[in-house]
VEXBA-31956 format. One record per residue (C-alpha): x, y, z; residue number from 1; residue in one letter; chain. Coordinates in nm, 4 decimals. Layout:
<nodes>
@c1=X	c2=Y	c3=Z	drenvex=NUM	pavex=A	torgu=A
...
</nodes>
This chain:
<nodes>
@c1=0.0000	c2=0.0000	c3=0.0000	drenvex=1	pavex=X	torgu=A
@c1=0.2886	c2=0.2679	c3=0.0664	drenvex=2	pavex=X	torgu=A
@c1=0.2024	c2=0.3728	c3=-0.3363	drenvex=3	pavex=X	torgu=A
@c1=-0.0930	c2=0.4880	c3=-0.2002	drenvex=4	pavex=X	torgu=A
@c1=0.0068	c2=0.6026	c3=0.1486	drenvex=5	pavex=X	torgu=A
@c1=-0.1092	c2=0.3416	c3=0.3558	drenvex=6	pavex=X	torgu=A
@c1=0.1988	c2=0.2067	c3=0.5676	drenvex=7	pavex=X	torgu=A
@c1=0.0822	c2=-0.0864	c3=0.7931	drenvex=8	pavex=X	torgu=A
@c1=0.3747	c2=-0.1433	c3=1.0563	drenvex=9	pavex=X	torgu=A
@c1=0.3949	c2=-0.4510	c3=1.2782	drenvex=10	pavex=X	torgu=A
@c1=0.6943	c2=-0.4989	c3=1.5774	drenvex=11	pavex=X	torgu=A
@c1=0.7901	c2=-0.8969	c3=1.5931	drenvex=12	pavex=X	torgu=A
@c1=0.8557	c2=-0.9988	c3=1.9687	drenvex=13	pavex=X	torgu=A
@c1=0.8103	c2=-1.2972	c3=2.1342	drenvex=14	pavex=X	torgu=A
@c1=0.4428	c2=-1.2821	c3=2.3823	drenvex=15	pavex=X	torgu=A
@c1=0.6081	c2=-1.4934	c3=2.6530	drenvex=16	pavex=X	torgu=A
@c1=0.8938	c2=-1.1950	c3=2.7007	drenvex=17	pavex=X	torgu=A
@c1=0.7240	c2=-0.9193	c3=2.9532	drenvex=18	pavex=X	torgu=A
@c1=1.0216	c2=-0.7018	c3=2.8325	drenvex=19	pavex=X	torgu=A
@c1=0.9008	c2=-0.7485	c3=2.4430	drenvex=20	pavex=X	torgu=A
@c1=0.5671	c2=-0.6877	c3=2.5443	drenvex=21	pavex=X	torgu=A
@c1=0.6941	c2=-0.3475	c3=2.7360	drenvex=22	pavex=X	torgu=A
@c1=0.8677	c2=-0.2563	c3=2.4616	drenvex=23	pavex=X	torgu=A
@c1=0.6246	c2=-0.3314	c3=2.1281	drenvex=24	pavex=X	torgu=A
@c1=0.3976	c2=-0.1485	c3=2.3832	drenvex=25	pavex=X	torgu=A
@c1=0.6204	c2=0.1860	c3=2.3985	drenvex=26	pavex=X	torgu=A
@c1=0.7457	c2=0.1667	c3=2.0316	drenvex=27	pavex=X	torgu=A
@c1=0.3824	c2=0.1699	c3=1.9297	drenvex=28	pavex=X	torgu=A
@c1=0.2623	c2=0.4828	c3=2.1407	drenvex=29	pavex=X	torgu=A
@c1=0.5360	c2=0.6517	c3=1.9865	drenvex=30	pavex=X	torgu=A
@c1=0.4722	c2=0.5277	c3=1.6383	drenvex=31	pavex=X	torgu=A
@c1=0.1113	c2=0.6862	c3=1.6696	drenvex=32	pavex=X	torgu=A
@c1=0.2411	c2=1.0138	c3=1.8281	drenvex=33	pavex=X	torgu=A
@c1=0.4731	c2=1.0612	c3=1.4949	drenvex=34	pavex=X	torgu=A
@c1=0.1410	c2=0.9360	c3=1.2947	drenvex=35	pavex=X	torgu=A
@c1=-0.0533	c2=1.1672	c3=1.3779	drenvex=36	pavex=X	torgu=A
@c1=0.2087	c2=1.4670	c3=1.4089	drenvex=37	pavex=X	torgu=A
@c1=0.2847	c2=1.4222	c3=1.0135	drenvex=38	pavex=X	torgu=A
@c1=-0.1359	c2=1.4646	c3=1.0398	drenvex=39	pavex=X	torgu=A
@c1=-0.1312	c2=1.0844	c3=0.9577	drenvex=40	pavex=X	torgu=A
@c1=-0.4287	c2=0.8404	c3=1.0634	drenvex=41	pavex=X	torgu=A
@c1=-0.4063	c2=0.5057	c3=1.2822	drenvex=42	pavex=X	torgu=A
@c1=-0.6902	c2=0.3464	c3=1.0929	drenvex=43	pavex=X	torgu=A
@c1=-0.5811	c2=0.3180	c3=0.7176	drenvex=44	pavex=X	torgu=A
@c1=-0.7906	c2=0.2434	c3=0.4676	drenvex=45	pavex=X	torgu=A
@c1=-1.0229	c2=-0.0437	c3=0.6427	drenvex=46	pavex=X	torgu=A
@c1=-1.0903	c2=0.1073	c3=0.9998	drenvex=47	pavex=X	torgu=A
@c1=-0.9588	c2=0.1251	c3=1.3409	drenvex=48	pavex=X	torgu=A
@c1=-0.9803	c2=-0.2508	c3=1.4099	drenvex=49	pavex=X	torgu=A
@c1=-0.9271	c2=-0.4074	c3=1.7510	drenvex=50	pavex=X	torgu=A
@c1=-0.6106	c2=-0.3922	c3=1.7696	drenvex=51	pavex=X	torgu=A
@c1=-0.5842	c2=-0.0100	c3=1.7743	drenvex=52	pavex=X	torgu=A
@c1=-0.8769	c2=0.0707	c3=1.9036	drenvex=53	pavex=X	torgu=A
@c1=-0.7584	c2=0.1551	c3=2.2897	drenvex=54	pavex=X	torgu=A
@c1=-0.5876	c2=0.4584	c3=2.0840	drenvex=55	pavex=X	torgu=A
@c1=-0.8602	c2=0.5902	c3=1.9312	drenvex=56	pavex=X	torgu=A
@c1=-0.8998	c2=0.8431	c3=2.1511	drenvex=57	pavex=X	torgu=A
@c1=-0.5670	c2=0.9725	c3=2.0345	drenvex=58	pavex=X	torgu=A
@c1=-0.6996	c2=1.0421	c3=1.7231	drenvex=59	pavex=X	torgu=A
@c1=-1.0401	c2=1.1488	c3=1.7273	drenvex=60	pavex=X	torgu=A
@c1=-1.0450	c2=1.2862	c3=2.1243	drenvex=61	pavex=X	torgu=A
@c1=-1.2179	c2=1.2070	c3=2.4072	drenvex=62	pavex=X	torgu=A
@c1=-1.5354	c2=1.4180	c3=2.2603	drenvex=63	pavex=X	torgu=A
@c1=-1.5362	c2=1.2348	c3=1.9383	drenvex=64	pavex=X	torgu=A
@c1=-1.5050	c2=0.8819	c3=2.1127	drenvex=65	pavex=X	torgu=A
@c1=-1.8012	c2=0.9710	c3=2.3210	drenvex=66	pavex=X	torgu=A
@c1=-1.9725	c2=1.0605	c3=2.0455	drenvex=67	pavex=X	torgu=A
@c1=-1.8832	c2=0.7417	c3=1.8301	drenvex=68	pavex=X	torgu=A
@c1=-2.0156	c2=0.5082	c3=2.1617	drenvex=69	pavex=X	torgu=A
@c1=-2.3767	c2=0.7391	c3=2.1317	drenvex=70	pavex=X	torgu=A
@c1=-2.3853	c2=0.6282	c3=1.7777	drenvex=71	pavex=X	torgu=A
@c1=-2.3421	c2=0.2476	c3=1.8863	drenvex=72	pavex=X	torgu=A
@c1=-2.5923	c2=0.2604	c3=2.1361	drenvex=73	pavex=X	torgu=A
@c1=-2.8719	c2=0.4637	c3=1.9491	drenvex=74	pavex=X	torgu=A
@c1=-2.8121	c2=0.1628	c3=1.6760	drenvex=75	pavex=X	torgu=A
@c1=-2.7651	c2=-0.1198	c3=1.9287	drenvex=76	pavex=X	torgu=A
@c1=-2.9017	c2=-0.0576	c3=2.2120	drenvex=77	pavex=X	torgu=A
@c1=-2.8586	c2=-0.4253	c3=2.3140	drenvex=78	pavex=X	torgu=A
@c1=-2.5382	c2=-0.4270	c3=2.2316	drenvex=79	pavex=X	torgu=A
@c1=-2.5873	c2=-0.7423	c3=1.9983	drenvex=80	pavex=X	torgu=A
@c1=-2.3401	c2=-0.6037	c3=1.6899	drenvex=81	pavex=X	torgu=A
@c1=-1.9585	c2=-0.6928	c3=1.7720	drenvex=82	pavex=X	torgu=A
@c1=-2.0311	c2=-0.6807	c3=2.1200	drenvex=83	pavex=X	torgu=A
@c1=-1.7032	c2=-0.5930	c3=2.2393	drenvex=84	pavex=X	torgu=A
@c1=-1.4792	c2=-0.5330	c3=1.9315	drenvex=85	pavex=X	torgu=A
@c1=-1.4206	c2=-0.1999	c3=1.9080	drenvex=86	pavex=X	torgu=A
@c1=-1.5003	c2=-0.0091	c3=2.2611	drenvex=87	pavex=X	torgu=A
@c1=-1.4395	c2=-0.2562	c3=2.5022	drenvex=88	pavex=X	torgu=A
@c1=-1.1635	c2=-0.4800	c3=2.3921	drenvex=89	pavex=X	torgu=A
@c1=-1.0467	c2=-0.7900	c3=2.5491	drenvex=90	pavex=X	torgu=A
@c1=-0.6758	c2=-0.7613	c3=2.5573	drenvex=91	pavex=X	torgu=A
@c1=-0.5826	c2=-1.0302	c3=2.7912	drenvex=92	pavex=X	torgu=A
@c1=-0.7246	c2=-1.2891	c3=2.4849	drenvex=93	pavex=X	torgu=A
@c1=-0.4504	c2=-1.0715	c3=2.2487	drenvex=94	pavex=X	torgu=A
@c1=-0.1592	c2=-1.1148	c3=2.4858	drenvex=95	pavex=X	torgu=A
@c1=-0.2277	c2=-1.4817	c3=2.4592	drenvex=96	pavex=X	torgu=A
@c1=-0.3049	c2=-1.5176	c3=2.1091	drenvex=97	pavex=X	torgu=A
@c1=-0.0502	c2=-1.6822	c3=1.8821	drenvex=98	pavex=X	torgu=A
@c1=-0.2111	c2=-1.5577	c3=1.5539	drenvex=99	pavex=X	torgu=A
@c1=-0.2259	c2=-1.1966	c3=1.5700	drenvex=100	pavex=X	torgu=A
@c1=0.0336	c2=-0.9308	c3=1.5511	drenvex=101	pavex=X	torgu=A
@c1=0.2661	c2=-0.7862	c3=1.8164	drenvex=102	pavex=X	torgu=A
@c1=0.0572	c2=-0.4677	c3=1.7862	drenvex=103	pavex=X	torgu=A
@c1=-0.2702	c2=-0.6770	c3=1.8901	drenvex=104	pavex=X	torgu=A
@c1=-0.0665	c2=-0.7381	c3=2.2293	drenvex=105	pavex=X	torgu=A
@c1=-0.0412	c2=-0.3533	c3=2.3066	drenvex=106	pavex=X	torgu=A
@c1=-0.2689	c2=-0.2358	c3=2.5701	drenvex=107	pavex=X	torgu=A
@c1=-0.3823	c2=-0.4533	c3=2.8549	drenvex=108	pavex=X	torgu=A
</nodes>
């Protein structure tokens, strides 16, 4: 995708390693701060996805977060749609997980 300026980065690190974990967890704050400095988006061209959702927030604020969850709950009020996906993530299952990337293991 870099033709068409979507750059999709993944660390490699081993989930057993606390210090990899640590680390992939710093190195991908800081990734995102530099995103979204060059004015840059976490979400590409097919959404947020779970794995960056928890840093959402540094993209679209606090105010636009809330305002994304009002949406979700006018539309599914019984929460039946993805329950879970995209607001409230379950990381633990990620840091466990031996098929997703090292970015999936970011935020507990």
């Amino acid at each position: 995708h870099a033709g068409d300026g979507n750059l999709h980065v993944n660390f490699l690190l081993d989930r057993a390693n606390t210090d990899e974990l640590v680390r992939a967890e710093r190195a991908t704050q800081e990734l995102f701060d530099v995103v979204l400095k060059l004015d840059g988006t976490l979400s590409g061209e097919h959404g947020i996805g779970i794995a960056k959702s928890p840093f959402m927030s540094m993209e679209v604020g606090d105010t636009g977060l809330k305002v994304m969850k009002s949406i979700k709950k006018a539309l599914d009020p019984n929460n039946i749609m993805n329950p879970g996906k995209i607001f409230e993530p379950n990381w633990a299952f990620f840091r466990k997980s031996k098929n997703l990337t090292a970015n999936s293991a970011t935020r507990t």
